[in-house]
C-alpha atoms as one frame of an Amber mdcrd trajectory, in Angstrom:
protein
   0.000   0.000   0.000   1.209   3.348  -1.030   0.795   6.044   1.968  -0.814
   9.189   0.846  -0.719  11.991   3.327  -3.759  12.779   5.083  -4.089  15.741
   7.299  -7.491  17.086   6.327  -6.337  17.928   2.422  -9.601  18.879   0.109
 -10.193  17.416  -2.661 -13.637  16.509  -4.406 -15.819  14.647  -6.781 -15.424
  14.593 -10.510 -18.163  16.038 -11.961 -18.814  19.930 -12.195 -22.112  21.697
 -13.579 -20.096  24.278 -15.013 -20.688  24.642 -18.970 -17.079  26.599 -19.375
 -14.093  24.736 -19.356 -11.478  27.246 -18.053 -13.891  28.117 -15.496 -14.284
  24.238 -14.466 -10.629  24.215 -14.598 -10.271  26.811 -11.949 -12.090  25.297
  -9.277 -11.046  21.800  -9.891  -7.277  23.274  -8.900  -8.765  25.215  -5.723
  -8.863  22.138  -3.851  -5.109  20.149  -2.544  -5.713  16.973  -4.323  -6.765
  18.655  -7.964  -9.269  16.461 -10.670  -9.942  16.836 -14.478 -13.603  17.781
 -13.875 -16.180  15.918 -16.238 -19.208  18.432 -17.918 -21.892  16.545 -18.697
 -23.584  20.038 -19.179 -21.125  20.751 -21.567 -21.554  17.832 -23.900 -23.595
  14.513 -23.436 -19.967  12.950 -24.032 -18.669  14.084 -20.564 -21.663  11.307
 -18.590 -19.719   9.356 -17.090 -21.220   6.550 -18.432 -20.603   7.727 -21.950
 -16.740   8.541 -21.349 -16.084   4.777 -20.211 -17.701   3.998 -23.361 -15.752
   4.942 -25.737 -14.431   1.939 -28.108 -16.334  -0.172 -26.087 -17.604  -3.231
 -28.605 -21.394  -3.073 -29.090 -21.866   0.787 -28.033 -24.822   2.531 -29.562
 -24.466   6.138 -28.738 -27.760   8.331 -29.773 -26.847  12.129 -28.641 -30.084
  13.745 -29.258 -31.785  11.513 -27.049 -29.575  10.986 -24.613 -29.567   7.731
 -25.063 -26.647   5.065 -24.423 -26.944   1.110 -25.168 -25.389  -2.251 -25.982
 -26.628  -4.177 -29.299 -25.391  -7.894 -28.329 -24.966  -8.817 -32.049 -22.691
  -5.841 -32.800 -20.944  -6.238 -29.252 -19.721 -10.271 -30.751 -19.448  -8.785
 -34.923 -16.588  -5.931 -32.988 -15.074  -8.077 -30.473 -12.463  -8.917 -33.588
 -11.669  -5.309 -34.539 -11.547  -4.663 -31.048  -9.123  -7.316 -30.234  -6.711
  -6.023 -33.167  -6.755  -3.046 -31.378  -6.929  -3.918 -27.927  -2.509  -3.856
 -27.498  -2.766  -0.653 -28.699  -3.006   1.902 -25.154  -4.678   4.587 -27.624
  -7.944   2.711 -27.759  -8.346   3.068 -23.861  -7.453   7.000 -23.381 -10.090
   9.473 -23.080 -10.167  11.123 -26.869 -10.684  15.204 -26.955 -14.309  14.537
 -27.686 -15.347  12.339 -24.842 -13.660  14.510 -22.554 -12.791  18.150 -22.965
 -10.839  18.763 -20.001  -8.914  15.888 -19.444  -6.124  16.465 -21.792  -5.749
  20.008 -20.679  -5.805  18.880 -17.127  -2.222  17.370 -17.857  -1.119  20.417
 -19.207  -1.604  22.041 -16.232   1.346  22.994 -13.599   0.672  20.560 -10.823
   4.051  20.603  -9.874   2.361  22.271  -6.488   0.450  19.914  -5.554   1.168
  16.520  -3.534  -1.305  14.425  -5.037  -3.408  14.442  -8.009  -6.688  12.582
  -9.294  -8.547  10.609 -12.048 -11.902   9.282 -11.825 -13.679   6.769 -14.154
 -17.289   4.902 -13.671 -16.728   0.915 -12.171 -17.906  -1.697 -13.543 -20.785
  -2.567 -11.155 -22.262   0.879 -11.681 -21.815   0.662 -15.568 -22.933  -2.750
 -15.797 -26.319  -1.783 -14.202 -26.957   1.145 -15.564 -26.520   0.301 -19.472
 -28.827  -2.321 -20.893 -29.086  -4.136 -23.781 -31.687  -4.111 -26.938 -34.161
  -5.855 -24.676 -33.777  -3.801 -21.802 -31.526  -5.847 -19.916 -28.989  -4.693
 -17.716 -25.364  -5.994 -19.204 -24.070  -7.412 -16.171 -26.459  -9.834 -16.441
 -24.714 -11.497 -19.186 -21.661 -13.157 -17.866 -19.886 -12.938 -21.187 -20.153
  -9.511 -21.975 -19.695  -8.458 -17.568 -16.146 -10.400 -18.189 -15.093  -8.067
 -20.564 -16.846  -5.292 -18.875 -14.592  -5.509 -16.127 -11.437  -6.223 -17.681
 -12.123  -3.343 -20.683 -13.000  -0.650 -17.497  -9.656  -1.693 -15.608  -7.739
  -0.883 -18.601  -9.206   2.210 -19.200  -8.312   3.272 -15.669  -4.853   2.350
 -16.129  -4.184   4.118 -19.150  -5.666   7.471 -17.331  -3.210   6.334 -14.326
  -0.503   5.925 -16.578  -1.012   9.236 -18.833  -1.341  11.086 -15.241   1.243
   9.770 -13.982   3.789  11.237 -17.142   2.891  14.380 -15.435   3.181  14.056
 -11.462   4.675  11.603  -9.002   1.709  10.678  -6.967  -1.666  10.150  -8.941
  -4.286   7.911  -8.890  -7.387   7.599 -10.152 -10.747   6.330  -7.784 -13.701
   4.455  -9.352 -17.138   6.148  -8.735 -19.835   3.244  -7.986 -22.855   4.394
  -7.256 -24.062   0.808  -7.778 -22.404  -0.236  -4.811 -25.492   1.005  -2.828
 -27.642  -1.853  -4.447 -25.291  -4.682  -5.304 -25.844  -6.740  -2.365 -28.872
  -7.189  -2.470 -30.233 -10.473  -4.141 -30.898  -9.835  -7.814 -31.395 -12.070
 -10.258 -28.497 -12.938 -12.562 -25.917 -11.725 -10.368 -25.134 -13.391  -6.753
 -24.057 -11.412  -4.192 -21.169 -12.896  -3.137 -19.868 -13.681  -6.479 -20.675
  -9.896  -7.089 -18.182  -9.117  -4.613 -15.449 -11.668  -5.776 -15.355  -9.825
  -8.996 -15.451  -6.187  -7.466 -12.359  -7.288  -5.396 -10.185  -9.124  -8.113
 -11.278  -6.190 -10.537  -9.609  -3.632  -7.921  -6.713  -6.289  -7.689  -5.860
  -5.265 -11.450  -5.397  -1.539 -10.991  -2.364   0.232 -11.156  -1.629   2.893
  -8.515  -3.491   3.651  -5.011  -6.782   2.216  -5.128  -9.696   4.096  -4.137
 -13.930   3.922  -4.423 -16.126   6.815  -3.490 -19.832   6.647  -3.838 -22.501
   8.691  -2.538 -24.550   6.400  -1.199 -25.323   3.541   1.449 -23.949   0.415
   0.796 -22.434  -2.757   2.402 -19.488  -0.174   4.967 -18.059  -3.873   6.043
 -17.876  -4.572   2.786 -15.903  -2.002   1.545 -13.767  -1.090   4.641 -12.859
  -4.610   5.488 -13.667  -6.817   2.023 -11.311  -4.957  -0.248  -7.484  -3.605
   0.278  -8.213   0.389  -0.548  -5.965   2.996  -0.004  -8.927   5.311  -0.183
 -12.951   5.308   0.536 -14.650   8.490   0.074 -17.941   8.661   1.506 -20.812
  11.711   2.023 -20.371  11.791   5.165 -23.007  14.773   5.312 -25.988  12.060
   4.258 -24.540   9.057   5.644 -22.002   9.564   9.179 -24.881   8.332  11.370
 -24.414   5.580   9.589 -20.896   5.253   8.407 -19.191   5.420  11.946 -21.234
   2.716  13.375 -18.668   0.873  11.600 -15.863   1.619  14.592 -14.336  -1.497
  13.982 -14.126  -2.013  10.613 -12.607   1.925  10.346  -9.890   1.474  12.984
  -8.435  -1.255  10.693  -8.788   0.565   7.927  -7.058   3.472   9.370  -4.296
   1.557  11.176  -3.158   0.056   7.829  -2.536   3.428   6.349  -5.832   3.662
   4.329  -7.719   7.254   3.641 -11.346   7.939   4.435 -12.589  11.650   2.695
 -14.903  12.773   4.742 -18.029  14.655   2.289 -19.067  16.886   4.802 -20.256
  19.791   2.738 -23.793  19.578   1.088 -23.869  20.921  -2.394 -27.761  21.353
  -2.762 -28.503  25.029  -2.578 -31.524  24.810   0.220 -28.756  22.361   2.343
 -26.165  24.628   1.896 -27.871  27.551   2.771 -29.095  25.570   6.030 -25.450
  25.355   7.292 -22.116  27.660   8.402 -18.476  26.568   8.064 -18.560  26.407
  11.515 -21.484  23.917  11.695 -20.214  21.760   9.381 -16.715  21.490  11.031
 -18.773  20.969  14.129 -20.973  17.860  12.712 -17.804  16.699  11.518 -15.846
  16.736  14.661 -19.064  15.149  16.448 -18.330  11.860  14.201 -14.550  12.015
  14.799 -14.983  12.367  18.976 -17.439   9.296  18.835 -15.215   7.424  17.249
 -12.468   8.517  19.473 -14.423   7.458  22.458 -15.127   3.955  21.148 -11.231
   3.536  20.822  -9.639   4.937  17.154  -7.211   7.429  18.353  -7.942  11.342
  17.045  -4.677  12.150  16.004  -4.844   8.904  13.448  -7.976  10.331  12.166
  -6.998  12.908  11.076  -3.788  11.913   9.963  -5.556   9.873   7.578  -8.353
  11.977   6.518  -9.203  14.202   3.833 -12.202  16.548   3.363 -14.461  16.766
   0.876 -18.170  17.921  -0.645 -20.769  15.529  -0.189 -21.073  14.703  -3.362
 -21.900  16.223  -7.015 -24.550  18.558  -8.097 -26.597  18.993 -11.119 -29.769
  19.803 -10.326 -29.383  23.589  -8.804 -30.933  26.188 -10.279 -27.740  28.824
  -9.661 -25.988  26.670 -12.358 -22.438  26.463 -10.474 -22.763  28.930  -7.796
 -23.625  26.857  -4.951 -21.145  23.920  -5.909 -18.235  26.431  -5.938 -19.558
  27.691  -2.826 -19.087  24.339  -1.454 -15.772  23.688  -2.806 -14.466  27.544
  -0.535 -16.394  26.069   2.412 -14.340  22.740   2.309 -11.187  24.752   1.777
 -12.351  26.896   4.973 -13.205  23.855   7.069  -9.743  22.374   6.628  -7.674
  25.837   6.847  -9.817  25.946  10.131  -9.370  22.084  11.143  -5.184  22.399
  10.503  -4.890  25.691  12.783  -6.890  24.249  15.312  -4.920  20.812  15.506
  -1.584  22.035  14.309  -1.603  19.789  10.930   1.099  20.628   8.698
């Protein structure tokens, strides 16, 4: 395991509502641990389910509708072409078109930062949410769910790779929203055997390893089940929850691991509900519990970072209230680091 500093750095989820680049660009490099934002009000492209798309066998794309697919016949006609092309790293990186920022993301200076970031959509999360002709959700076919995984962990290890020709210490985490309702019992797709091919897909990336999601899933799971460097969780929707799981978080800790806290809401009538203050409050609630049941406070926050709850689309101020979000998590940690003397 690789150990990233902790300390209470910012850093934050992927996608931005912003429908400028530059000014996407700008607050992505506000927080300590900067991201290539994704736009998907810029260009249907930027979905993260369309970027992991791309060259993907099968993949019917229809932009005016919004609309992303799998035909099964054309997935098994391509599967030649695309293993021609599969030793080639090209066919895995994010092209200009599926993702505006991304290439001038490595252009940037990051030489001032100690850590950078990559996201990309996991497999569970992609598997569920694109179907095929008859409405079926791919991962449901074990055929085309073997590729699925092994085409997605390539993908992130190209982006790991091309970030990596530009700073020391990237890595890229997988957003999995579908975490929240794998474990259930569904047909098609066992739970546990769910979970054997979440872990041995993680097994193949390159780099720390990390998995934030915005939901409630299986915390065992995913503190205990898996060797992560990092879990990001929104904190904001789901501590109550989250550090019930004392256990489970002191090991994860004590091995060197990093939880990001998403304490900040980024909905405009949550947002407008709370104070830095508050926030760092609520937030310092969860870390005393946990100190009183036994994890130590100064490991906590050596081994935490800060973050915004999670992404925002839906706000009618367009990108005002997210980038008010992204100053309040900068304040919170300025604010946490005086108070506790973190370098």
């Amino acid at each position: 395991m690789i150990k990233l500093p902790g300390n209470c750095m910012t850093t934050a989820m992927g996608i931005l509502p912003h429908k400028e680049i530059t000014a996407a660009m700008q607050v992505a490099l506000t927080v300590d641990i900067p991201f290539w934002p994704q736009l998907p009000r810029y260009s249907f492209y930027e979905d993260m389910y369309v970027q992991v798309s791309e060259n993907f066998p099968g993949i019917r794309l229809d932009e005016q509708k919004r609309k992303l697919w799998l035909d099964t016949n054309s997935f098994y006609e391509e599967l030649g072409i695309y293993a021609v092309n599969s030793d080639d790293e090209s066919t895995f990186m994010l092209s200009d078109a599926y993702s505006a920022a991304f290439r001038a993301f490595l252009t940037q200076d990051l030489s001032g930062y100690a850590v950078v970031r990559g996201q990309n959509i996991g497999p569970i999360s992609f598997g569920l949410k694109i179907t095929d002709e008859n409405m079926k959700p791919i991962i449901y076919n074990d055929e085309i769910r073997s590729f699925m995984f092994d085409f997605i962990a390539r993908k992130i290890n190209v982006q790991y790779r091309q970030l990596l020709d530009v700073h020391p210490v990237p890595f890229v985490w997988v957003d999995e929203p579908g975490l929240e309702i794998l474990f259930g019992s569904f047909t098609g797709y066992a739970s546990d055997l769910a979970k054997r091919d979440f872990a041995a897909f993680l097994d193949t990336l390159e780099g720390p390893r990390g998995v934030h999601l915005c939901g409630n899933p299986d915390w065992s799971f995913l503190l205990s089940g898996l060797d992560l460097d990092i879990l990001s969780v929104d904190i904001y929707g789901n501590g109550h929850i989250f550090t019930r799981y004392v256990d489970e978080i002191k090991s994860f800790l004590e091995r060197g691991a990093i939880i990001s806290w998403g304490i900040v809401p980024t909905l405009t009538e949550e947002l407008d509900g709370e104070s830095v203050d508050m926030l760092a409050g609520r937030l310092e609630d969860y870390w005393k519990y946990l100190s009183s049941r036994g994890i130590p406070l100064e490991l906590i926050l050596d081994r935490a970072w800060l973050a915004p709850a999670r992404c925002c689309l839906v706000n009618s101020d367009g990108a005002v209230t997210v980038e008010r979000a992204f100053q309040s998590v900068n304040r919170i940690s300025r604010q946490l680091r005086q108070k506790y003397g973190l370098t």
